[in-house]
Every structure is written in C-alpha cells, then in structure tokens.
N, C-alpha and C positions, 0 to 999 in steps of 0.2 A: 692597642696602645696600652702602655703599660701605666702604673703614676709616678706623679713624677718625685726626683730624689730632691727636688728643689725644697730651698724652705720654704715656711707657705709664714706670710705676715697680717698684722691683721694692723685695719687703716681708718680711721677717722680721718674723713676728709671735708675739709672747709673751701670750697672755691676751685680750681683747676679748670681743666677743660674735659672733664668726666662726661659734657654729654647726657641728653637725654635719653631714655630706653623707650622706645616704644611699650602701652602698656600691656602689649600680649608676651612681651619677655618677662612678666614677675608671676610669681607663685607665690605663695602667702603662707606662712607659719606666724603657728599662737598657741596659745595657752586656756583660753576662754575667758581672760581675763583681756586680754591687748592679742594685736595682731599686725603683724610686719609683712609688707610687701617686699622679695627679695627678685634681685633682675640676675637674669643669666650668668653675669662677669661678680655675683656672689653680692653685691651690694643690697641694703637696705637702705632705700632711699626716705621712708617714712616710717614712723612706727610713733604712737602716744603711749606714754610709757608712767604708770604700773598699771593702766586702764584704760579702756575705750575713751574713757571721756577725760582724759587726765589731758594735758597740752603735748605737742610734740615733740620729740627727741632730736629725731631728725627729717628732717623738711626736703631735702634735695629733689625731690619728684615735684613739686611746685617749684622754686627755686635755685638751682643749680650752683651759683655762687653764695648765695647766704643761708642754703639751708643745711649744710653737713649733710653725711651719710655713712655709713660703717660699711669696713668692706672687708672680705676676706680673698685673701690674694697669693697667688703665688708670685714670688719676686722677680721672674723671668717676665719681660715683657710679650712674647708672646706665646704664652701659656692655653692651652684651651681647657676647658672644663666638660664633664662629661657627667652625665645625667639620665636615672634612669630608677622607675619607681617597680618594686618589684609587686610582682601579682596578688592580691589580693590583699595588699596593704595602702597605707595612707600616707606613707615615709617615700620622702623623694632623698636619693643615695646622691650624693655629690664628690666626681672625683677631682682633683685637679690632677692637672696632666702639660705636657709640655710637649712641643715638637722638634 
C-alpha cells in the first residue's frame, strides 16, 4: 500500500460520535516534561499541557462529548493508517494511507 495523495487535516474535536478506543489502541508520546496518549485513528484524546501536573487540554478519553481531542486525519473517510516502529529505535513511523 502506497500513502495516500489525500490531504491529511488536522481536527480539534468537541462532541461527535468519535467513540471510545479501547485502551490497548494508544501509544504515548512526550517530551519529559507532559505526555500524550495517541489512539490508532491519530487522536489525542488526553494530554496536561506544558506539564504533568499542569490541567488538561484535552479530556476525550474520560469524556467523549465534553472533553475535545486533536486528531490528525486524512480527509477520506475511509482511510487506514499504517504503523510500524523501526529496529532498534523508540520512534513509531505513522503512515496514512487510503483504500
């Protein structure tokens, strides 16, 4: 599968029907400073933002309608993402992709 030629948009989302992730879909990126749980479909559903202890940003992993969440999306509705961390590194490669 090759990536796709779509644009890819990026989304702050308040409310919809986004749906829970299960939470063996997220993987975690940070800084040492703050740390964001990211799900499969590219969203951030949590993150405290400019520190651990600082309040949240966004909330969606508790809350689904009142918590926001950032997403990074391709515009095509059925887009699939592909994923894949190379050896002996700590960097997960995220492609999007379409069918």
């Amino acid at each position: 599968m090759k990536p796709a030629s779509a644009q890819i948009i990026l989304v702050i989302e308040q409310g919809g029907n986004h749906g829970y992730q299960p939470i063996e879909n997220y993987g975690i990126i940070g800084n040492l400073r703050t740390a964001a749980p990211v799900g499969l479909d590219g969203s951030i559903d949590w993150m405290c933002f400019p520190h651990f202890d600082s309040p949240s940003v966004f909330g969606a992993i508790l809350d689904e309608n009142q918590g926001g969440r950032f997403r990074i999306a391709p515009l095509v509705g059925d887009a699939r993402m592909l994923y894949r961390m190379p050896p002996f590194l700590s960097v997960m490669v995220t492609v999007p992709g379409c069918r």
